[in-house]
N, C-alpha and C positions, 0 to 999 in steps of 0.2 A: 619659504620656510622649510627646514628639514624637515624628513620625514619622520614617521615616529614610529624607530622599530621596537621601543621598548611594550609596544602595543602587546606583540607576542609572548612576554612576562605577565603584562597582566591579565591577560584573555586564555595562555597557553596553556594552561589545566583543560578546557571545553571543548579542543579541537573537534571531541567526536562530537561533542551535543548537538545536536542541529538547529539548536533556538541560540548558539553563539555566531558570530559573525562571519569568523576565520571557517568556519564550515559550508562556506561559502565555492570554498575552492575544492568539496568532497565531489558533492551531488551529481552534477553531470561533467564537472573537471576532470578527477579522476581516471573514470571510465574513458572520456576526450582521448586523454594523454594518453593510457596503457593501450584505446588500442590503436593509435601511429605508432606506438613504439612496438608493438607486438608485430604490426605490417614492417620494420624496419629490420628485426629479427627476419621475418620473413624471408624480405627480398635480398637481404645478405648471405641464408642460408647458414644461420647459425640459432642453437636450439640455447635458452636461458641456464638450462637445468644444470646445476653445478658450476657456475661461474659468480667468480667475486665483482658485486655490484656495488657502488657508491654513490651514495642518495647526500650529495652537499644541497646543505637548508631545507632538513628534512621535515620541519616543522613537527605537526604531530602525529606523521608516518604514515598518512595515507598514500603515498607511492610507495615507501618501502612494504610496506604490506602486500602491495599488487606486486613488486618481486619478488619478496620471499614465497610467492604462491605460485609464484613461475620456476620456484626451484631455486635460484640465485640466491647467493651467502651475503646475505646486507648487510653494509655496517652506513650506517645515519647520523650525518654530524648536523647539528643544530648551537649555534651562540645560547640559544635561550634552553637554562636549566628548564626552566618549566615546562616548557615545550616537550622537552627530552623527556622528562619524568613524564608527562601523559603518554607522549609515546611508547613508553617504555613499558608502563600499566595496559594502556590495548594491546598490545602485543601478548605483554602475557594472558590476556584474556582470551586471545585468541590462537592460544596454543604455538605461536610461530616465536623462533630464534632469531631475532635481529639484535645486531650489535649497535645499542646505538650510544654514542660520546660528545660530551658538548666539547664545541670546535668553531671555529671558524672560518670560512670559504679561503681567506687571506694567508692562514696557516692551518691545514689539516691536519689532524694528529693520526696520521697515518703514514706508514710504510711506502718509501718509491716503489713504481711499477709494481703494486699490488694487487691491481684488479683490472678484470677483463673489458669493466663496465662504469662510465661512473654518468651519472643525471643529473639534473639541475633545473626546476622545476619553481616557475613563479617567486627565482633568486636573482638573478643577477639583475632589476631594473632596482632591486634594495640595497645594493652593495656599492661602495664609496671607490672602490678599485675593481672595474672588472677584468682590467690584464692581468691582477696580481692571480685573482679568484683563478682564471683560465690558467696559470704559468700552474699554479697549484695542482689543479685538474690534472693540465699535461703529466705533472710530475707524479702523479698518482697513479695513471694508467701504466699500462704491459706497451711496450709496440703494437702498433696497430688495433690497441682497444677502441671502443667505442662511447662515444660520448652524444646524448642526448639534452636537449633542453626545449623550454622554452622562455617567455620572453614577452614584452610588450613593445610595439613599436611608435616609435614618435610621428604622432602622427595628428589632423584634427581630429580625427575617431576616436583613437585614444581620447585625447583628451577630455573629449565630450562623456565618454562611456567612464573611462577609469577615474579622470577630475570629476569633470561637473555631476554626475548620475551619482557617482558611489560615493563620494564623500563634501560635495559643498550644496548642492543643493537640497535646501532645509525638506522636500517633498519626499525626496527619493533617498539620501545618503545613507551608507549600512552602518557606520559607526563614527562618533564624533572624535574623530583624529585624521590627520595626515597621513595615509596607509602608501601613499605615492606621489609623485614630484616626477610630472611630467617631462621637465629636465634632465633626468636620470634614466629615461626609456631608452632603447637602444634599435637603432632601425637595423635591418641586414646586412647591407654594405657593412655597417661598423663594426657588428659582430663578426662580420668576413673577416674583417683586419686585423683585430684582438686574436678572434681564434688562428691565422695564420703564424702575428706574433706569438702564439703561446705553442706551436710547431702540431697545432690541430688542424688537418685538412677539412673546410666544409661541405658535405656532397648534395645537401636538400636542405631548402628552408619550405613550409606549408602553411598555410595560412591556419590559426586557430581562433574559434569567437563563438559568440549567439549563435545558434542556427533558427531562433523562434524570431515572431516579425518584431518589428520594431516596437508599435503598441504595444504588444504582449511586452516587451523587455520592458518598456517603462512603467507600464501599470503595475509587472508583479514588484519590481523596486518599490514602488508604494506602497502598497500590500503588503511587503517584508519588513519594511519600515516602519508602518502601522500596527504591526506583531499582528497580522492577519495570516501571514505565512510564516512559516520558520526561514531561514537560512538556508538549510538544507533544501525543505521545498522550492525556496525560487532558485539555486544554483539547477535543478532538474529538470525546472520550466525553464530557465535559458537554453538549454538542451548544448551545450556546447561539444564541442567538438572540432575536428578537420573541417576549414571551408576555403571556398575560391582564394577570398581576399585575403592581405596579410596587413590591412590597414590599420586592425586593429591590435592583435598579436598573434605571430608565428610559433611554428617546434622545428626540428631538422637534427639535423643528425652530421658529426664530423669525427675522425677517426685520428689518435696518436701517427702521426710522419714516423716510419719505422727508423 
């Protein structure tokens, strides 16, 4: 079955609540993500502060908020109006300037070679074209900008954790829709290729997942399920983050071919 992105129309007002589903990806995701990408700054020796960053399928802005806090000028494109509009309202709640436009991965409504930086963050395993997405990307960066993501890999883990846990099994699923299609995941090799064809060199892929045991991931799924935990809470008991494997899903890093 397709997937069901129209999920994020009807949920995309709550992104911040943490008793909604899609807040799932705040709790210990967020943190995950900014700090590989903050070691990736690092180890290139380049500082955020005043560089134009682009956050494709920004949802409801929790990455572009951990940029704009780093300094970087965000503009956030999201398909889903609704998404954009919460977006748009946290942000101004929280005092920050992000630009954000509904758009899509396919055709951004953005200016060639505009920005230093662009991300892509638990998008491309939803999107029907991921070459067209990456040719988009390429054509939005500077030379030699930088490009961030991550990603779910095809794999049995996958399938187990992101199929069966989070959406078919009646015990554990976080919400009654198709949020993924395991068919659609994309393993590294393939992303090597895509992002080659889209003239983005890849320098690292890292493994990203759970770092809590096993049992604990599946009882708090229960738990969350139950309305015993919020959303929120069990994305922070998965504790996720950078780990060994990439069985489940990776992040890495590839840069515009000057």
């Amino acid at each position: 079955m397709p997937i069901d992105n129209e999920i994020y129309d009807r949920e995309g007002a709550g992104w911040w609540d943490e008793d909604n589903p899609l807040n799932i990806l705040h709790g210990s995701f967020t943190p995950g993500r900014i700090t590989y990408f903050r070691d990736v700054f690092h180890e290139r020796g380049m500082s955020p502060d005043g560089l134009r960053a682009l956050d494709i399928g920004c949802g409801g802005g929790f990455m572009a908020e951990e940029f704009a806090q780093l300094g970087c000028d965000v503009v956030g494109v999201d398909p889903s109006e609704v998404s954009i509009e919460s977006a748009r309202a946290h942000a101004q709640r929280m005092g920050l300037d992000i630009d954000y436009r509904v758009g899509s991965g396919e055709s951004l409504p953005v200016a060639d070679g505009d920005f230093d930086i662009a991300y892509c963050c638990d998008v491309l395993e939803h999107v029907s074209d991921v070459d067209a997405v990456l040719r988009e990307t390429s054509r939005c960066l500077k030379p030699g900008g930088l490009y961030l993501f991550d990603t779910i890999n095809r794999t049995r883990q996958s399938r187990l954790l992101a199929i069966k846990v989070m959406q078919e099994w009646r015990l554990t699923r976080i919400i009654n829709a198709d949020i993924h299609d395991w068919d659609m995941f994309i393993t590294p090799d393939e992303l090597d290729g895509s992002l080659a064809g889209a003239g983005l060199r890849l320098h690292e892929t890292v493994g990203l997942g759970p770092r809590a045991s096993k049992p604990s991931l599946v009882w708090n799924f229960v738990r969350a399920h139950r309305g015993a935990i919020t959303f929120g809470e069990l994305s922070r008991r998965l504790e996720a983050g950078q780990v060994k494997s990439k069985a489940l899903s990776y992040m890495g890093y590839a840069t515009k071919v000057a």
